[in-house]
N, C-alpha and C positions, 0 to 999 in steps of 0.2 A: 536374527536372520530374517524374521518376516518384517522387517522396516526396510531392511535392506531389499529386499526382493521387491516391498512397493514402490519403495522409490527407483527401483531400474524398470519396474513395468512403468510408471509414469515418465520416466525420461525417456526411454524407449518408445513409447506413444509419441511424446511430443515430436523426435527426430523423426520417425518416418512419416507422421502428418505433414511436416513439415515440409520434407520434400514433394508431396503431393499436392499440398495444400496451400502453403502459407504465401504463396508470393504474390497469392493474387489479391490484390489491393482491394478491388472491385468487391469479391468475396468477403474480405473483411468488414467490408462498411456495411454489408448487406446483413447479415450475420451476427454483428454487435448493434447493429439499426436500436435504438431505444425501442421503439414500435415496435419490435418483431422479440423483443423477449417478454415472455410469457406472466402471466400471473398467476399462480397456481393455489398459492394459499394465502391468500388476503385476508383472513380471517386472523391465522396464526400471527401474518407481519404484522397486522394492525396494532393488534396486541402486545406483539412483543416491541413495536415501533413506539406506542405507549407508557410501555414500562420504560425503554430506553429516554422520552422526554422523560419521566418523571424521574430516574437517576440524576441527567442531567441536570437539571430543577435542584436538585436537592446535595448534587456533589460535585461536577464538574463545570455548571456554570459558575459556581461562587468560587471554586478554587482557582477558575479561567479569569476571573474577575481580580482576586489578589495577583495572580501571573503577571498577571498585564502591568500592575504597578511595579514589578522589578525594573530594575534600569536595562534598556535596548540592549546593551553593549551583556550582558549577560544571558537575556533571552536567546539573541543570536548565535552564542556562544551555544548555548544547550541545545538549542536546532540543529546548528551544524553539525554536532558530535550524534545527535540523531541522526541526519542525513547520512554520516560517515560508518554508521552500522549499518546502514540499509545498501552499503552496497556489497555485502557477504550477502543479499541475499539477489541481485541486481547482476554482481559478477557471473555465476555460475549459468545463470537465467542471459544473461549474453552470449554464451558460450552454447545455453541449447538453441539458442535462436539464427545462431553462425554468423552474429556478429565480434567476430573475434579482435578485430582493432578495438570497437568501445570496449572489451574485456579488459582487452589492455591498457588502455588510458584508463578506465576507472580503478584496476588495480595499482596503477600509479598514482591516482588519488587517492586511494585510499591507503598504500603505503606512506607517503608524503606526509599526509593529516593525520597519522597516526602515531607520527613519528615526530617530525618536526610540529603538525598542528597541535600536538600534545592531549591526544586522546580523541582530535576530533574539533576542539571547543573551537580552533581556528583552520580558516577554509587558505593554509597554503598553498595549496595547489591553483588556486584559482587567481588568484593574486602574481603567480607566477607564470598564468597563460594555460592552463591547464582547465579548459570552462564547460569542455562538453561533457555533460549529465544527463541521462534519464533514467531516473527508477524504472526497473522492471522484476515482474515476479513472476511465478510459477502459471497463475493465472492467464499472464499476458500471452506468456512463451505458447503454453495451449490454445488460446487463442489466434493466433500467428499460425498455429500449425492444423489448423482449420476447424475447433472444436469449438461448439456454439455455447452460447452461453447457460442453454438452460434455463429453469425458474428462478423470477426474482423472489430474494429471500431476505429478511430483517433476523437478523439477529442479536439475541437479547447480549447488551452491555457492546457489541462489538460494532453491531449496528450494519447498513446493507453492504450486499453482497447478491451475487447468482449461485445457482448451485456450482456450475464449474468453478470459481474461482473459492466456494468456501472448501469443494473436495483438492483442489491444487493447493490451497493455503496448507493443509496435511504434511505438504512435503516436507515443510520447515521443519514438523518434530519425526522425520523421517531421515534426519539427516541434510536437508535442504538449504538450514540457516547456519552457521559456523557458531552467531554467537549465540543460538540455541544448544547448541552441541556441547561450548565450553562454561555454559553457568549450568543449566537444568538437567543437562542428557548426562553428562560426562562428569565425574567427581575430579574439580581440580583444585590446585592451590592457593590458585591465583582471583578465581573469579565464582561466586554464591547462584544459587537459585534467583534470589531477592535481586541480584543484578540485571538477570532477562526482567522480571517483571516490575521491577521499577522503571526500566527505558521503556516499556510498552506502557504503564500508567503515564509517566512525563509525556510519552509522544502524543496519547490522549489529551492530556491539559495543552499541552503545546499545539494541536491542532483547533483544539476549541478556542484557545488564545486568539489565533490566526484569522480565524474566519468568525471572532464574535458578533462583529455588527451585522456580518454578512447573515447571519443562520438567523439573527432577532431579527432582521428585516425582513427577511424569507417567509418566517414564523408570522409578523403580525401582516405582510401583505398575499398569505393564501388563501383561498377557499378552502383547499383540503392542504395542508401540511405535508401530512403523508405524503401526497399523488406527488408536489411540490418537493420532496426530498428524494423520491424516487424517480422521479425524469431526468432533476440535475446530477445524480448519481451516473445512470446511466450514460447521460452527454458524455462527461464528464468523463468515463471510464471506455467510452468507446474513441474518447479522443487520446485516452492514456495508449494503448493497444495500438492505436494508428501512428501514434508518436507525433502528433499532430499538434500544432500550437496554437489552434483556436483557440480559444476562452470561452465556455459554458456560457449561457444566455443569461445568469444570476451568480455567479462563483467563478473569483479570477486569482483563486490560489492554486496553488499546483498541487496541494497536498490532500485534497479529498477523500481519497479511501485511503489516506495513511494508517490509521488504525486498524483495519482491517488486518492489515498481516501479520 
């Protein structure tokens, strides 16, 4: 009951901010501004920013390293079927935004690649004319409905984040994520624990896959690393919220804070 009740106070927030708040564009940009969110514990982030390269180092860069020599044609394959979970939590999160057409087209994506794409591995729907996509999360939805971001935050293994979008990530085991609901939350027959957190490990090596030369380049051309991972974070995610298809001044993957959620 008290899951339940967070997550209708959190949907409830975001709907009537929303009406208040979200339309104004202007507002948005001002509000997710990189510049204008806060630094509050940089003591803590540095540190736990720290521990996350040294993970790195020691597990996800060598395992990003083997990834990458699988053949394309299966890499893609496991992307896709990652994309194609992300929109259980994309769907719901268009519907608090009151974009109700992309609800629909992505729910037709995602019926289509779940069905004919055969779990995801392949992007039928796109192939058939079916091309408009944009991840969105709980985060975003708050953001749109005029809640600012809060302090910037590193968090250990998951890496950055603001406070609003780490307290909106919640909603997932709130009920938020479908396929939270049917491996972790919910005893079923069909689907284990180990299957949420395997597609959250893979989308981790899959992202670092992604953007390896990118993050080693970043890495040997900063002064500060850190400051360097936290600006293109923030670009980055104020252009995700805006829906915006600029490309970040060093990062021209779309996938940047996929891990986070």
């Amino acid at each position: 009951m008290f899951k339940k009740i967070v997550l209708i106070l959190i949907t409830t927030t975001a709907l009537t901010l929303n009406v208040n708040a979200a339309s104004d564009g202007e507002l948005l940009l001002k509000k997710n501004n990189p510049a204008e969110v806060k630094e509050c514990w940089e003591g803590f982030n540095r540190a736990s920013f720290a521990l996350n390269q040294g993970l790195d180092k020691v597990i996800f860069k060598p395992v990003a390293s083997v990834y990458k020599k699988i053949p394309s044609p299966v890499r893609v394959g496991v992307s896709n079927s990652l994309d194609n979970l992300s929109n259980l939590v994309t769907i719901p999160n268009n519907i608090l935004q009151g974009d109700f057409a992309l609800a629909g087209v992505n729910s037709g994506r995602f019926i289509i690649n779940t069905t004919l794409g055969v779990l995801g591995i392949f992007d039928v729907a796109q192939a058939i004319g079916i091309i408009d996509y944009e991840k969105e999360d709980y985060g975003q939805s708050l953001a749109k409905a005029g809640v600012g971001p809060g302090c910037y935050i590193v968090l250990p293994v998951l890496g950055p984040s603001t406070a609003r979008d780490t307290i909106a990530s919640s909603a997932n085991f709130f009920g938020g994520d479908a396929w939270y609901n049917v491996t972790v939350k919910n005893d079923t027959n069909y689907f284990k624990d180990s299957d949420y957190y395997t597609s959250k490990v893979t989308g981790g090596v899959d992202f670092r896959a992604k953007n390896y030369d990118s993050i080693e380049n970043l890495e040997q051309n900063s002064l500060d690393f850190y400051a360097s991972v936290k600006s293109l974070y923030l670009q980055d995610r104020q252009q995700k919220i805006l829906n915006s298809k600029k490309i970040t001044e060093t990062q021209n993957d779309s996938d940047w804070e996929e891990i986070d959620n």
